[in-house]
Structure formats: structure tokens, C-alpha cells
C-alpha positions in Angstrom: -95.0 -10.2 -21.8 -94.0 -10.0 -25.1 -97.5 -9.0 -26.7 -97.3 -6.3 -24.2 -94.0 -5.2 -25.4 -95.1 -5.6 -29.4 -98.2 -3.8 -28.6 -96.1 -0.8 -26.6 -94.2 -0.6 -29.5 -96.9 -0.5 -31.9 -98.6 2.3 -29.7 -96.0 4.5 -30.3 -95.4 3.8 -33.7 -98.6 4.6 -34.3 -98.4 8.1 -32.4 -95.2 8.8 -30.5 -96.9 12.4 -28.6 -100.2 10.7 -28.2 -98.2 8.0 -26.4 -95.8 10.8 -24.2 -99.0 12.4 -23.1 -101.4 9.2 -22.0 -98.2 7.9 -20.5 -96.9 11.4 -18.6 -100.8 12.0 -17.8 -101.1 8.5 -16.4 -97.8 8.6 -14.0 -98.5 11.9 -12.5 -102.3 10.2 -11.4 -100.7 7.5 -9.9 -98.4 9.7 -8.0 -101.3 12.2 -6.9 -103.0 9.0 -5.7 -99.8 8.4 -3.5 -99.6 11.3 -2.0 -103.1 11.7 -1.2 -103.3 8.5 0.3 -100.2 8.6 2.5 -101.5 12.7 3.5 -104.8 11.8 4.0 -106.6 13.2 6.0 -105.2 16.5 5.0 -103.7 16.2 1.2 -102.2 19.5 -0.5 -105.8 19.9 -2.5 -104.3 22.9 -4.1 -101.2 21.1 -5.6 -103.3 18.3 -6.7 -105.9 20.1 -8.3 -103.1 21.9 -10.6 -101.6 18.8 -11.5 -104.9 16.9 -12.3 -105.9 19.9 -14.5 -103.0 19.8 -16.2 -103.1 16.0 -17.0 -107.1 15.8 -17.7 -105.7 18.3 -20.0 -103.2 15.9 -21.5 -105.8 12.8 -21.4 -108.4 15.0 -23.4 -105.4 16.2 -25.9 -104.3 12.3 -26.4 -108.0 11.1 -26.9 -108.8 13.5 -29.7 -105.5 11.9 -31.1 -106.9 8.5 -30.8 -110.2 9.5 -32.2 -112.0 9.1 -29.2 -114.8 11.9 -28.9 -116.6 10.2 -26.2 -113.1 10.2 -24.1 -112.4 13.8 -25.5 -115.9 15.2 -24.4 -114.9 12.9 -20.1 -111.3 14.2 -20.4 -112.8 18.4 -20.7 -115.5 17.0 -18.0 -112.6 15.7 -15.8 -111.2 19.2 -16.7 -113.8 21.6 -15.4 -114.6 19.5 -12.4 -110.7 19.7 -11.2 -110.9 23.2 -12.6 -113.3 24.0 -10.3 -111.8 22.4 -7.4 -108.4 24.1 -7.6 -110.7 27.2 -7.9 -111.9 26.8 -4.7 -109.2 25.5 -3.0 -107.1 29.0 -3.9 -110.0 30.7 -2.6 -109.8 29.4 0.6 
């Protein structure tokens, strides 16, 4: 527990907004997981969508922080795809 506490610590040290956006991005996947599971079959896709957009968004903008093309160049693929999908879903 404690190398996971010195190695939080060092993560932020080492880039406090980098940190802020990996760590808002991955608690608002976690709780679009939740809610799709427990609304399953019928999720709000349109809600979703916005807020997957929004953190593939935040995911690609902490991976160019990192230095992480490869993660940079999934995040904007992760972006389209959800981009798409909250396209269609406010089409109808």
C-alpha cells in the first residue's frame, strides 16, 4: 500500500493536470459503466455518449502529456467512434 501511495504521489508531482484529467476521465467511465449496467437494457445512450466524448477527450489530452502517441492517436479513435454514436443517438 505504501508503493501505491509513493507512486500516487510521484504521479502528481510529476504532472498535477495530467493527473486531474486521467483521474476525472477514469471516474466518470466507471460511473457510465454503472449506470449502463444497472439500465440495461435500455441505458440513456445519449447522456453517455456526451460524457464518454468528453473524457476520451480528457484521456487523449493526458496521453499527449505523458508522451504517449500511440495512446494519443486510441484516445482521438475512442473520440470519433463515441462522436459518432452520440451523433446518432440525437438523430433518433
Amino acid at each position: 500500500m505504501q508503493q501505491l501511495v509513493v507512486a500516487v504521489k510521484k504521479d502528481w508531482a510529476a504532472g498535477p493536470i495530467r493527473f486531474i484529467c486521467e483521474n476525472v476521465a477514469a471516474s466518470l467511465n466507471i460511473c457510465c459503466a454503472i449506470v449502463m449496467a444497472l439500465m440495461s437494457p435500455n441505458p440513456p445512450m445519449l447522456q453517455l455518449y456526451a460524457v464518454f466524448v468528453f473524457t476520451s477527450i480528457l484521456f487523449a489530452i493526458a496521453s499527449y502529456m505523458r508522451g504517449a502517441p500511440n495512446l494519443v492517436a486510441m484516445f482521438g479513435m475512442y473520440t470519433m467512434i463515441d462522436t459518432l454514436g452520440l451523433v446518432r443517438s440525437i438523430q433518433g
